[in-house]
SEPA-545207 format. One record per atom (N, C-alpha, C): x, y, z; residue number from 1; atom name. Coordinates in nm, 2 decimals. Example, Ala and Ser with C-alpha at 12.3 -4.5 7.8 and 13.67 -1.06 7.14 Angstrom:
2
{node {1.32 -0.57 0.78} 1 'N'}
{node {1.23 -0.45 0.78} 1 'CA'}
{node {1.32 -0.33 0.78} 1 'C'}
{node {1.28 -0.22 0.71} 2 'N'}
{node {1.37 -0.11 0.71} 2 'CA'}
{node {1.29 0.00 0.79} 2 'C'}
This chain:
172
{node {1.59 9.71 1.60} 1 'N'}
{node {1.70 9.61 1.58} 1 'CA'}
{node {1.69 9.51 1.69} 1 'C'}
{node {1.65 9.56 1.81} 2 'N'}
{node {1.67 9.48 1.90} 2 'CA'}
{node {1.57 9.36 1.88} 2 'C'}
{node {1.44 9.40 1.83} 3 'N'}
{node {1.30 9.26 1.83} 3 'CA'}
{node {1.40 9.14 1.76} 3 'C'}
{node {1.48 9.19 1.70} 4 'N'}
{node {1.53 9.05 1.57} 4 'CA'}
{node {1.63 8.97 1.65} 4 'C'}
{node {1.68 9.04 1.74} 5 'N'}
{node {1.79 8.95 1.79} 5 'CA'}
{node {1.78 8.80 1.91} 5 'C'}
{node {1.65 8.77 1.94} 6 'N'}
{node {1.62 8.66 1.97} 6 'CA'}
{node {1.57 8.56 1.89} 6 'C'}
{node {1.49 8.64 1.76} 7 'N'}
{node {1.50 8.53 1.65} 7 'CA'}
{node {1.62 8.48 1.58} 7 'C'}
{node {1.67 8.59 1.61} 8 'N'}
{node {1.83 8.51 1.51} 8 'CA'}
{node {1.95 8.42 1.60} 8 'C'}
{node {1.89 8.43 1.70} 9 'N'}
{node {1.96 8.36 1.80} 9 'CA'}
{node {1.93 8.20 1.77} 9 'C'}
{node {1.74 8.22 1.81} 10 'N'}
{node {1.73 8.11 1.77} 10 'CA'}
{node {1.71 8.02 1.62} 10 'C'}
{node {1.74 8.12 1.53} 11 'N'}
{node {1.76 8.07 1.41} 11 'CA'}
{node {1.92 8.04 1.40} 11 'C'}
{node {1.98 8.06 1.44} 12 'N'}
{node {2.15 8.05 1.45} 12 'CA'}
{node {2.18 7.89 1.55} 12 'C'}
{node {2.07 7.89 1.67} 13 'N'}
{node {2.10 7.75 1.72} 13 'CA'}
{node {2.05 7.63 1.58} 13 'C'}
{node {1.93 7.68 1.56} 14 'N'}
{node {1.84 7.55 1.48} 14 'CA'}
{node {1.96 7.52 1.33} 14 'C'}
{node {2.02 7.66 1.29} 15 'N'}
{node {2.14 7.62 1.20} 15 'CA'}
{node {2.25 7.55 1.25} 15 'C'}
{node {2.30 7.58 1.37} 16 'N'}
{node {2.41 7.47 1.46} 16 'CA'}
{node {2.40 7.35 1.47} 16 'C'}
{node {2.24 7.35 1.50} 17 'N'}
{node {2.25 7.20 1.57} 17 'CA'}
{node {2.26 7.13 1.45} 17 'C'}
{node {2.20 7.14 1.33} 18 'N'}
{node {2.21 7.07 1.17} 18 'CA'}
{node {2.32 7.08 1.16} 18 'C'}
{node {2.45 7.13 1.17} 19 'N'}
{node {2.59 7.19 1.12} 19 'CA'}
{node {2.63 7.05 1.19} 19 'C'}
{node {2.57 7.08 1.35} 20 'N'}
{node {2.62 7.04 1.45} 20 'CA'}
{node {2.63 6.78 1.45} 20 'C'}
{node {2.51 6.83 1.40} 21 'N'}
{node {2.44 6.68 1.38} 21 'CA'}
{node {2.57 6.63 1.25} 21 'C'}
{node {2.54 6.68 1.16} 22 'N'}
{node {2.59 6.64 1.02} 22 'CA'}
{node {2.73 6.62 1.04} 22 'C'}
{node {2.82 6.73 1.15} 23 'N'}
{node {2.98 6.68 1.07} 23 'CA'}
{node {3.05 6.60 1.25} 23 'C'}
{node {2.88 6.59 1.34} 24 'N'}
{node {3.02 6.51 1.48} 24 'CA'}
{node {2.93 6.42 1.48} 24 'C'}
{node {2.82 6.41 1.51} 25 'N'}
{node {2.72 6.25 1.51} 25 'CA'}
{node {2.77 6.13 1.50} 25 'C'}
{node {2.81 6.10 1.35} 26 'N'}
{node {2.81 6.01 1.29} 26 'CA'}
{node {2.99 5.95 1.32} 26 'C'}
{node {3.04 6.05 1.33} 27 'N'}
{node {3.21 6.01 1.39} 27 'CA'}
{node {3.23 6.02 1.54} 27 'C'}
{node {3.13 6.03 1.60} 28 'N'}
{node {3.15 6.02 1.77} 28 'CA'}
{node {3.13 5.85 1.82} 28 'C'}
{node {3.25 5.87 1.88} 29 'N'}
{node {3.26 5.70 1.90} 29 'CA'}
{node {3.25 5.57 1.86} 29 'C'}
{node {3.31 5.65 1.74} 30 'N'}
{node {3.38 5.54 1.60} 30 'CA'}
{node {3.20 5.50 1.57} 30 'C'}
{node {3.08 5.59 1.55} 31 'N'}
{node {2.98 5.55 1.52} 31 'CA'}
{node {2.88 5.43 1.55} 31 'C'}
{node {2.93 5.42 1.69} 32 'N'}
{node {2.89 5.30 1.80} 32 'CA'}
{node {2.77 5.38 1.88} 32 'C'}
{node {2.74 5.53 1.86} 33 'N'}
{node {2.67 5.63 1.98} 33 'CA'}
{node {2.59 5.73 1.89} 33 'C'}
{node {2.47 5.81 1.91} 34 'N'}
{node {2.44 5.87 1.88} 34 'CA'}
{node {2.44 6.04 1.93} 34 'C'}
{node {2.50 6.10 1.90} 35 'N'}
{node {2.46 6.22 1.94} 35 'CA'}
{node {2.33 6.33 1.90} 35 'C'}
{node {2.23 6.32 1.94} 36 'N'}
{node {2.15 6.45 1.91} 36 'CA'}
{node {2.14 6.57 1.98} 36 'C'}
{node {2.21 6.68 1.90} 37 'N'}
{node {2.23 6.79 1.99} 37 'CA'}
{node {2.01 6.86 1.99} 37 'C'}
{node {2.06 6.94 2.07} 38 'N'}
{node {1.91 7.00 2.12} 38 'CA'}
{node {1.90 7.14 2.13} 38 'C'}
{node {2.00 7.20 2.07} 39 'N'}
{node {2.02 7.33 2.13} 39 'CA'}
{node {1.89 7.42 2.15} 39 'C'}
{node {1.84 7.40 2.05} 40 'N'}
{node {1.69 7.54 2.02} 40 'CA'}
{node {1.61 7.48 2.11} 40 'C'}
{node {1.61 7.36 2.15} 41 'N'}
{node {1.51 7.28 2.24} 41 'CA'}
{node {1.53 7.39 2.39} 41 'C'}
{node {1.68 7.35 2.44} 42 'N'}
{node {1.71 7.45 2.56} 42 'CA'}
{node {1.71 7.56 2.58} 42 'C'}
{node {1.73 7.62 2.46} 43 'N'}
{node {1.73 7.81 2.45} 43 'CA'}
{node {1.56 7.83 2.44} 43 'C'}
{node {1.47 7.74 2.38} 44 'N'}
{node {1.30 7.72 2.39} 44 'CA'}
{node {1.29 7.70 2.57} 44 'C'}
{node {1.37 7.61 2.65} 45 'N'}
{node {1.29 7.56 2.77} 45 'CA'}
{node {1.37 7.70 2.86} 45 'C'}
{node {1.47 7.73 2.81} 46 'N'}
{node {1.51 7.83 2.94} 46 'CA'}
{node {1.43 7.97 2.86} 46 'C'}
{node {1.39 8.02 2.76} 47 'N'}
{node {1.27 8.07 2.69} 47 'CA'}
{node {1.16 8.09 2.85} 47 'C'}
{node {1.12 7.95 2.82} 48 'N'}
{node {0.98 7.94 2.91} 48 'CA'}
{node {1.00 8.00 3.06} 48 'C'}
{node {1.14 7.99 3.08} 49 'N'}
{node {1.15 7.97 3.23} 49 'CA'}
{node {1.18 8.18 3.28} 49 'C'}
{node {1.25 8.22 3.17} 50 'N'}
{node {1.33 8.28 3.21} 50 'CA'}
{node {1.29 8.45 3.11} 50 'C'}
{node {1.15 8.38 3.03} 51 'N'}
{node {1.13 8.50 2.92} 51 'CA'}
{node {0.99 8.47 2.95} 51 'C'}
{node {0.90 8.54 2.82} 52 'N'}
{node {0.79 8.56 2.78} 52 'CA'}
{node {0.71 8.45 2.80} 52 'C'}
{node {0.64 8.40 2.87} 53 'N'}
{node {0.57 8.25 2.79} 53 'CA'}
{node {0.46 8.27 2.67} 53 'C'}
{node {0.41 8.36 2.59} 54 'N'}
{node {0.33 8.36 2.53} 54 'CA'}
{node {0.37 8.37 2.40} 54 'C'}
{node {0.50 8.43 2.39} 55 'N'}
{node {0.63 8.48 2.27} 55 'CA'}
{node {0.68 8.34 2.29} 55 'C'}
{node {0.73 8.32 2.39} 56 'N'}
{node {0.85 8.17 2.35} 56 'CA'}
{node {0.75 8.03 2.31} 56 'C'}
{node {0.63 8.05 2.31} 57 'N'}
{node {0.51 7.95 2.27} 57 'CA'}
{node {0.48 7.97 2.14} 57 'C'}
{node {0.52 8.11 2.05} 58 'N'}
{node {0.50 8.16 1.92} 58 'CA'}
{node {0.63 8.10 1.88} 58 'C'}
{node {0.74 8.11 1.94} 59 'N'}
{node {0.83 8.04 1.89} 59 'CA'}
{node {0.88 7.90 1.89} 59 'C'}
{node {0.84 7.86 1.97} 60 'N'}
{node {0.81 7.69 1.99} 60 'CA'}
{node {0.76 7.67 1.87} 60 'C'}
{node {0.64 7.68 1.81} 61 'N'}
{node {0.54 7.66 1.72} 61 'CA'}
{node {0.64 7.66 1.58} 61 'C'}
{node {0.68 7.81 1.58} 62 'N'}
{node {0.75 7.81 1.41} 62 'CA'}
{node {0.84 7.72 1.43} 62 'C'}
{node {0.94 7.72 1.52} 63 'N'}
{node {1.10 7.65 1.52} 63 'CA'}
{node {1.05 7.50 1.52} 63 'C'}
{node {0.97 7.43 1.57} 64 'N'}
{node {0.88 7.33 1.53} 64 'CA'}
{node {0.87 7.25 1.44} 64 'C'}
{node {0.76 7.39 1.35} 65 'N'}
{node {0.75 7.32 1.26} 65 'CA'}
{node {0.87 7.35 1.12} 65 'C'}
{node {0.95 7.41 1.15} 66 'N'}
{node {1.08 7.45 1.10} 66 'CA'}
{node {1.17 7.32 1.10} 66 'C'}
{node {1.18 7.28 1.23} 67 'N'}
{node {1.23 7.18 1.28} 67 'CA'}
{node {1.20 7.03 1.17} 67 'C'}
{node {1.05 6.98 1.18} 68 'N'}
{node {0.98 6.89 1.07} 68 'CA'}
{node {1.03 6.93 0.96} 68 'C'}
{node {1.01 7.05 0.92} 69 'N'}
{node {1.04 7.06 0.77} 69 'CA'}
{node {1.17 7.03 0.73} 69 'C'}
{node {1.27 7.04 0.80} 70 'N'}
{node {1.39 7.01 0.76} 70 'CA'}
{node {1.50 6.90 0.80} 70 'C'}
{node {1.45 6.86 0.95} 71 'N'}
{node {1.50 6.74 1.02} 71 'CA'}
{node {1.43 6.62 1.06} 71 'C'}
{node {1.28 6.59 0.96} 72 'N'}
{node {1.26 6.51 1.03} 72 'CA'}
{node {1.16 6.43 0.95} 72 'C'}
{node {1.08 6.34 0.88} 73 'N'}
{node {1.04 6.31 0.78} 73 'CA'}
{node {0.85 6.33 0.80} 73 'C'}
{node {0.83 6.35 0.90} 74 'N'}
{node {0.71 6.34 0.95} 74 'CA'}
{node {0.67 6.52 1.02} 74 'C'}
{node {0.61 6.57 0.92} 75 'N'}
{node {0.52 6.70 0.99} 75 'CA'}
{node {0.48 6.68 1.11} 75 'C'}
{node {0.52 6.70 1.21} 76 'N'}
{node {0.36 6.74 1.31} 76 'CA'}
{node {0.45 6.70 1.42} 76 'C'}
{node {0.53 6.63 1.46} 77 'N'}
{node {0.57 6.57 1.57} 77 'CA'}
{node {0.64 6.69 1.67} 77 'C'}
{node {0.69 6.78 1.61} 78 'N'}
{node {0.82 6.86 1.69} 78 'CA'}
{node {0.75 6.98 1.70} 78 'C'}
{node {0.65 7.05 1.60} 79 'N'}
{node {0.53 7.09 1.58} 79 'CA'}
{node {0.49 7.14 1.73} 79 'C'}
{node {0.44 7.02 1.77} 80 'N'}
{node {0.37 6.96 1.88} 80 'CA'}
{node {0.42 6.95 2.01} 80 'C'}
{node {0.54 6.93 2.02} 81 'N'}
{node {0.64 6.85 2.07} 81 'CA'}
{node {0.68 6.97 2.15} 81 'C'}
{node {0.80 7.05 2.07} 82 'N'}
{node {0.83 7.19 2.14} 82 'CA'}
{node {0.73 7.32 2.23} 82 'C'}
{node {0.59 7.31 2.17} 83 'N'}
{node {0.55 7.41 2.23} 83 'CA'}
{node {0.46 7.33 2.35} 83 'C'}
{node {0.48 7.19 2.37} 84 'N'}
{node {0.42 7.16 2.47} 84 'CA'}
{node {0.51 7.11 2.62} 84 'C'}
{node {0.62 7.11 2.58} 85 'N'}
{node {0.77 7.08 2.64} 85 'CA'}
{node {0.76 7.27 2.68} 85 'C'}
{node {0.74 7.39 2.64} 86 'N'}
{node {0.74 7.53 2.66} 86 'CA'}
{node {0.66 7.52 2.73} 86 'C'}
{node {0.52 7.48 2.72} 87 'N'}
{node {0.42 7.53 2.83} 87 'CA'}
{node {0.42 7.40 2.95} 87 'C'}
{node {0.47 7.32 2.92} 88 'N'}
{node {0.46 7.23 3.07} 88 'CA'}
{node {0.60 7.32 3.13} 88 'C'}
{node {0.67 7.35 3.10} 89 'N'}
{node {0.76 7.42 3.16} 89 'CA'}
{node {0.75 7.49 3.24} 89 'C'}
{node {0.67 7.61 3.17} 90 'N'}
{node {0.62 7.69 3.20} 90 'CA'}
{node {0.53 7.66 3.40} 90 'C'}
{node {0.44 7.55 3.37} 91 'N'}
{node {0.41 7.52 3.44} 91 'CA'}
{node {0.46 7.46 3.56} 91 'C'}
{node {0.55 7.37 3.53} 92 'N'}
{node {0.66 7.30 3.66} 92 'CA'}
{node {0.73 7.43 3.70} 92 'C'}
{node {0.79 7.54 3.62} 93 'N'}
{node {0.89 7.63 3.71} 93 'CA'}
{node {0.74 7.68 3.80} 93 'C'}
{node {0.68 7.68 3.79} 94 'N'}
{node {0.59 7.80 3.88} 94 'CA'}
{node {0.59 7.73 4.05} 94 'C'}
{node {0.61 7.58 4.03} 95 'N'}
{node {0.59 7.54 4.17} 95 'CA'}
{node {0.80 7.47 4.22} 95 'C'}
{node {0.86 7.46 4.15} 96 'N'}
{node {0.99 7.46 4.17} 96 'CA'}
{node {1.08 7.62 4.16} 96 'C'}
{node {1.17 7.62 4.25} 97 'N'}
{node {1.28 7.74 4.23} 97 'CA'}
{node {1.33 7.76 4.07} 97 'C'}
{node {1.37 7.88 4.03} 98 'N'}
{node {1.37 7.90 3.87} 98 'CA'}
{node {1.50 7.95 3.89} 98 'C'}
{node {1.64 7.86 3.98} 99 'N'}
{node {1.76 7.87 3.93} 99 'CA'}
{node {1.79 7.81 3.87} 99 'C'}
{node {1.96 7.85 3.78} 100 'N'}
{node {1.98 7.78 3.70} 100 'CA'}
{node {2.03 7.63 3.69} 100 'C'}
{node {2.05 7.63 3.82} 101 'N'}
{node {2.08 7.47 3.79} 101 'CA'}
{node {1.94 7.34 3.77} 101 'C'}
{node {1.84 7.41 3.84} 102 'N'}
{node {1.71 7.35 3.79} 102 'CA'}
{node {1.64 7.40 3.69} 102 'C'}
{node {1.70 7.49 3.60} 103 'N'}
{node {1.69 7.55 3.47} 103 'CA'}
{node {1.71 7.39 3.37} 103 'C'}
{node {1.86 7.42 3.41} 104 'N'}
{node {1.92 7.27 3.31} 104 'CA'}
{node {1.89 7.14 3.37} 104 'C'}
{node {1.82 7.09 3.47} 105 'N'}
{node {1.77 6.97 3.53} 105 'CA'}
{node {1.61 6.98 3.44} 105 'C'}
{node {1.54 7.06 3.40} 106 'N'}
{node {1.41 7.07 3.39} 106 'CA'}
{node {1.43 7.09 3.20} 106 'C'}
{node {1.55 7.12 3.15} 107 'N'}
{node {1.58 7.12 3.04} 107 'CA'}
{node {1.61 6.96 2.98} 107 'C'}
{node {1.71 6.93 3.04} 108 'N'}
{node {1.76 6.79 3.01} 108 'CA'}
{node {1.64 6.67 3.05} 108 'C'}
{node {1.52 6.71 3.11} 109 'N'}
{node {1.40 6.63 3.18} 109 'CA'}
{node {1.35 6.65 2.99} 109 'C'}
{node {1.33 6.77 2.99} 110 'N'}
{node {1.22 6.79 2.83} 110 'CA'}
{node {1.31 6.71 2.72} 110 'C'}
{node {1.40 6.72 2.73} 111 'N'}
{node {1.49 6.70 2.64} 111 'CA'}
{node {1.50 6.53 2.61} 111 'C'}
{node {1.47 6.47 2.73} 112 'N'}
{node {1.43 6.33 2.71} 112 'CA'}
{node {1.32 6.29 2.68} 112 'C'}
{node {1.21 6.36 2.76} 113 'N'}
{node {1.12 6.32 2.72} 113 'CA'}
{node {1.08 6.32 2.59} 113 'C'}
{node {1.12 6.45 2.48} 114 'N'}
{node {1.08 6.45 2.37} 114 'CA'}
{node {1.18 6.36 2.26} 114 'C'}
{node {1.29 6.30 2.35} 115 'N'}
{node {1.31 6.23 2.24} 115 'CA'}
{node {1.24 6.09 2.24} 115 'C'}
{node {1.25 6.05 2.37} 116 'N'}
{node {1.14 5.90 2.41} 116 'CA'}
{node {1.02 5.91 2.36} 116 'C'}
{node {0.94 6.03 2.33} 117 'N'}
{node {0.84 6.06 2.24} 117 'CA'}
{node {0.86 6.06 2.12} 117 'C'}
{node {0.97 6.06 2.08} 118 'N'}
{node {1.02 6.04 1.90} 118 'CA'}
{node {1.02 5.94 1.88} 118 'C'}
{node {1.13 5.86 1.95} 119 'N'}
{node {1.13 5.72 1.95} 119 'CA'}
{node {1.03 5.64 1.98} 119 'C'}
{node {0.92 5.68 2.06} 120 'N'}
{node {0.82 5.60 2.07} 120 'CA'}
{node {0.71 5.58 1.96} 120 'C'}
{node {0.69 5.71 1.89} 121 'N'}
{node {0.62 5.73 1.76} 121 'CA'}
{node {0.70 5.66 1.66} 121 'C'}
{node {0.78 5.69 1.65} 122 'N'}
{node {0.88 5.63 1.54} 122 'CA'}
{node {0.86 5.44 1.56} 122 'C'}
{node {0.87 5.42 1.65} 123 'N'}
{node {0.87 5.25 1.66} 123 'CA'}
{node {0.74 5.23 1.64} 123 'C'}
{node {0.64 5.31 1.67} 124 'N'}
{node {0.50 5.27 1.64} 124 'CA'}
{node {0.47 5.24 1.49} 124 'C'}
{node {0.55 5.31 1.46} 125 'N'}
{node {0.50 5.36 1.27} 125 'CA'}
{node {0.59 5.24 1.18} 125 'C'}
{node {0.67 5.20 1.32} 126 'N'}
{node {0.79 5.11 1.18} 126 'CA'}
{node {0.90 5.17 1.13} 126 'C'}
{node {0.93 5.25 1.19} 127 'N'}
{node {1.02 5.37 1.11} 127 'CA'}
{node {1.16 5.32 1.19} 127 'C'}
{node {1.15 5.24 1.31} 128 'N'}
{node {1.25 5.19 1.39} 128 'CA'}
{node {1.25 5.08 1.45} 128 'C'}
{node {1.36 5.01 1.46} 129 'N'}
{node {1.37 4.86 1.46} 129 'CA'}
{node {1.44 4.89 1.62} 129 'C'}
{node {1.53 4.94 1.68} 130 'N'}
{node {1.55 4.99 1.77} 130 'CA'}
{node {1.48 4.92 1.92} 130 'C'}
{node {1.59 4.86 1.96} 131 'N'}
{node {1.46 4.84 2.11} 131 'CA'}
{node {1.51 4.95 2.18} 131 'C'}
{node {1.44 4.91 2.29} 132 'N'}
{node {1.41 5.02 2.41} 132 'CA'}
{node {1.58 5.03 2.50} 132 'C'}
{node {1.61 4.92 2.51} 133 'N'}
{node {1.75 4.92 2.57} 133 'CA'}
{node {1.86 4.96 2.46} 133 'C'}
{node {1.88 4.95 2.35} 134 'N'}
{node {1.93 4.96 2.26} 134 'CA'}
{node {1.93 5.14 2.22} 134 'C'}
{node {1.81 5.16 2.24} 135 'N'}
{node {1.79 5.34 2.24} 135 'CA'}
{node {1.84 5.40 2.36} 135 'C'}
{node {1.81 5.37 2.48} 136 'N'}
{node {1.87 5.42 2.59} 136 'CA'}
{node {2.01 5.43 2.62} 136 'C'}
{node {2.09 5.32 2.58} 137 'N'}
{node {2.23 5.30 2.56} 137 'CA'}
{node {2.27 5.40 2.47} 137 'C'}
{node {2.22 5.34 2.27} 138 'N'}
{node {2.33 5.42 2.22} 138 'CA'}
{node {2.24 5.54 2.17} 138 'C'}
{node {2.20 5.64 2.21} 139 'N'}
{node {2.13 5.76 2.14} 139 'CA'}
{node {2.08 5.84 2.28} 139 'C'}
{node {1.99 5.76 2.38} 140 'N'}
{node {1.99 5.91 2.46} 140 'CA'}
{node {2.07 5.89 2.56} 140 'C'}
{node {2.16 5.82 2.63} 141 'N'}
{node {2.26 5.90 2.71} 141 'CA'}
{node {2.34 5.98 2.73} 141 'C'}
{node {2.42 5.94 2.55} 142 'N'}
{node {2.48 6.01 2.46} 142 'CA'}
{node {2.45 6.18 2.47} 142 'C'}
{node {2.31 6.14 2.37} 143 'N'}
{node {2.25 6.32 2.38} 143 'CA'}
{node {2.23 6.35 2.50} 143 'C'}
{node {2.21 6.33 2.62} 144 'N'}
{node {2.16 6.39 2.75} 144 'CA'}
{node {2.29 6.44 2.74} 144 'C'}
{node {2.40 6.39 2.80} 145 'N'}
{node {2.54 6.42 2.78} 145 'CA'}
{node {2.59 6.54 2.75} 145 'C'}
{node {2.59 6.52 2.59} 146 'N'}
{node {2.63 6.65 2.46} 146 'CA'}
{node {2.50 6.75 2.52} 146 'C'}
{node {2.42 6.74 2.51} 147 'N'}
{node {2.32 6.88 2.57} 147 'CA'}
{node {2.36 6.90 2.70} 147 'C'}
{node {2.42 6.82 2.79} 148 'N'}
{node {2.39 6.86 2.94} 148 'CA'}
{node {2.53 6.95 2.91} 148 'C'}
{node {2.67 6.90 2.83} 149 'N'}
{node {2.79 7.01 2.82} 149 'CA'}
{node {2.72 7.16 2.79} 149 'C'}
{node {2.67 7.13 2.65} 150 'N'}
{node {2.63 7.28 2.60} 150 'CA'}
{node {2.52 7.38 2.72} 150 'C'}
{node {2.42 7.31 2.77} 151 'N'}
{node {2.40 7.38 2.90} 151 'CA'}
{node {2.47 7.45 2.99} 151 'C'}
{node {2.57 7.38 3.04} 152 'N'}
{node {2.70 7.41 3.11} 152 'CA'}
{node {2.75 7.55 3.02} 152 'C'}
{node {2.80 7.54 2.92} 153 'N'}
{node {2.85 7.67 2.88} 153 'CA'}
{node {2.74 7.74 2.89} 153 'C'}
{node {2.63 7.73 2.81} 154 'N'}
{node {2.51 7.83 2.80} 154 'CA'}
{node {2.42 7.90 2.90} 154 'C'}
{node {2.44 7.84 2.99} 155 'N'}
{node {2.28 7.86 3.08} 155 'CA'}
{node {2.34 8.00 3.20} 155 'C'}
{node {2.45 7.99 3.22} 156 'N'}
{node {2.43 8.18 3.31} 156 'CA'}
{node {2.44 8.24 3.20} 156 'C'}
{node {2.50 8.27 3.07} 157 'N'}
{node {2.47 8.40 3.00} 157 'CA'}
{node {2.36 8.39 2.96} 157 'C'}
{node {2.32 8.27 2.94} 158 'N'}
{node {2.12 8.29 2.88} 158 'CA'}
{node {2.05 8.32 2.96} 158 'C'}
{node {2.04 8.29 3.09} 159 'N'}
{node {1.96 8.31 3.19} 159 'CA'}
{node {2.00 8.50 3.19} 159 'C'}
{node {2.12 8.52 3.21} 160 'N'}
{node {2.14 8.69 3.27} 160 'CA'}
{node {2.09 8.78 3.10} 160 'C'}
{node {2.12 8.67 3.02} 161 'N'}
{node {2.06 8.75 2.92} 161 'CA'}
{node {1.88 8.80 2.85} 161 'C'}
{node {1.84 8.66 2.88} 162 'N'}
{node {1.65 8.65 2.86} 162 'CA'}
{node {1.61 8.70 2.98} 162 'C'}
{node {1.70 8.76 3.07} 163 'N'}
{node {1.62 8.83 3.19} 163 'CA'}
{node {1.66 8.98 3.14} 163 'C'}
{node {1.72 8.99 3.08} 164 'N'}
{node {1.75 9.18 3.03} 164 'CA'}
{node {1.63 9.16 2.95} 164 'C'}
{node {1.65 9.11 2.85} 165 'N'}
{node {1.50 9.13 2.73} 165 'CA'}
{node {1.39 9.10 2.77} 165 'C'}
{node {1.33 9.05 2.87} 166 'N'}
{node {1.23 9.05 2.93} 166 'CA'}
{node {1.19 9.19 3.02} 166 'C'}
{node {1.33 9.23 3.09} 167 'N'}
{node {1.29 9.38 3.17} 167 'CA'}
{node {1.28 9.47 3.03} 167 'C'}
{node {1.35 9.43 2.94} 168 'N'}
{node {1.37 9.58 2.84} 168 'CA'}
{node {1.17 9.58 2.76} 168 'C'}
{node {1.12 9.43 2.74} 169 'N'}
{node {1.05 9.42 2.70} 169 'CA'}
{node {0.89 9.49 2.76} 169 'C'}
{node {0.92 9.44 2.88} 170 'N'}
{node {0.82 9.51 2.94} 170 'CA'}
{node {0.79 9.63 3.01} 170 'C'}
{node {0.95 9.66 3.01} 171 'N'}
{node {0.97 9.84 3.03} 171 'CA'}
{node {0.89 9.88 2.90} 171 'C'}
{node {0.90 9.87 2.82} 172 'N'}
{node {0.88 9.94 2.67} 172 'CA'}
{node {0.70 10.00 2.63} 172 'C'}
């Protein structure tokens, strides 16, 4: 019982954040701002920091390409995206301290970069008319924002919790 309950965790954020997008996005700020929430993005980066890296890189991958399949018009981008935002992670905590408040500074860092990487593909392809100040203003301040709250609640019970399933894991 126990193996399931980090999948369903993160299958319960990747359901949120859709819930989450669909009914506050579009009505936040009389629709002058964009909110993209990130949740599975942060429960993936504090994953890397604070659990398995070779499991939360299995999950990067599915939730990914889960991600594409459902939120995004182009296969391959989040794909890509998530499990490489996991393993550079991976790699920055090893030479910075792995508290939580540089948990959520190193989350909200991936969390831009991978949207500036959306946006950037996306304007390449023509898929966005969007300039560069125009995006920075109304879409990622916004989301840095709305994810940097949800961090705020989330990040000591996640951290005290992916550190139990990691001892329970490797005890086993």
């Amino acid at each position: 019982m126990k193996r399931f309950i980090l999948p369903l965790i993160l299958a319960l954020s990747f359901y949120f954040e859709g819930v989450f997008a669909q009914v506050f996005s579009a009505k936040a700020f009389h629709g002058e701002r964009i909110l993209a929430p990130h949740f599975l993005l942060a429960i993936l980066i504090f994953m890397a920091i604070y659990y398995i890296r070779n499991n939360t890189l299995w999950y990067a991958l599915l939730f990914g390409l889960l991600y594409d399949v459902f939120f995004t018009e182009i296969i391959g981008i989040n794909l890509f995206l998530f499990p490489a935002a996991v393993y550079l992670t991976t790699k920055v905590m090893k030479v910075l301290q792995s508290n939580v408040f540089i948990a959520i500074l190193v989350a909200l860092l991936n969390m831009a970069a991978v949207e500036f990487i959306v946006y950037q593909f996306y304007r390449l392809i023509g898929h966005v008319q969007m300039t560069m100040v125009d995006f920075v203003d109304i879409r990622l301040w916004p989301t840095l924002i709305l994810n940097l709250a949800f961090l705020i609640i989330v990040a000591f019970p996640l951290k005290r919790w992916l550190m139990f399933w990691r001892k329970e894991l490797l005890d086993d």
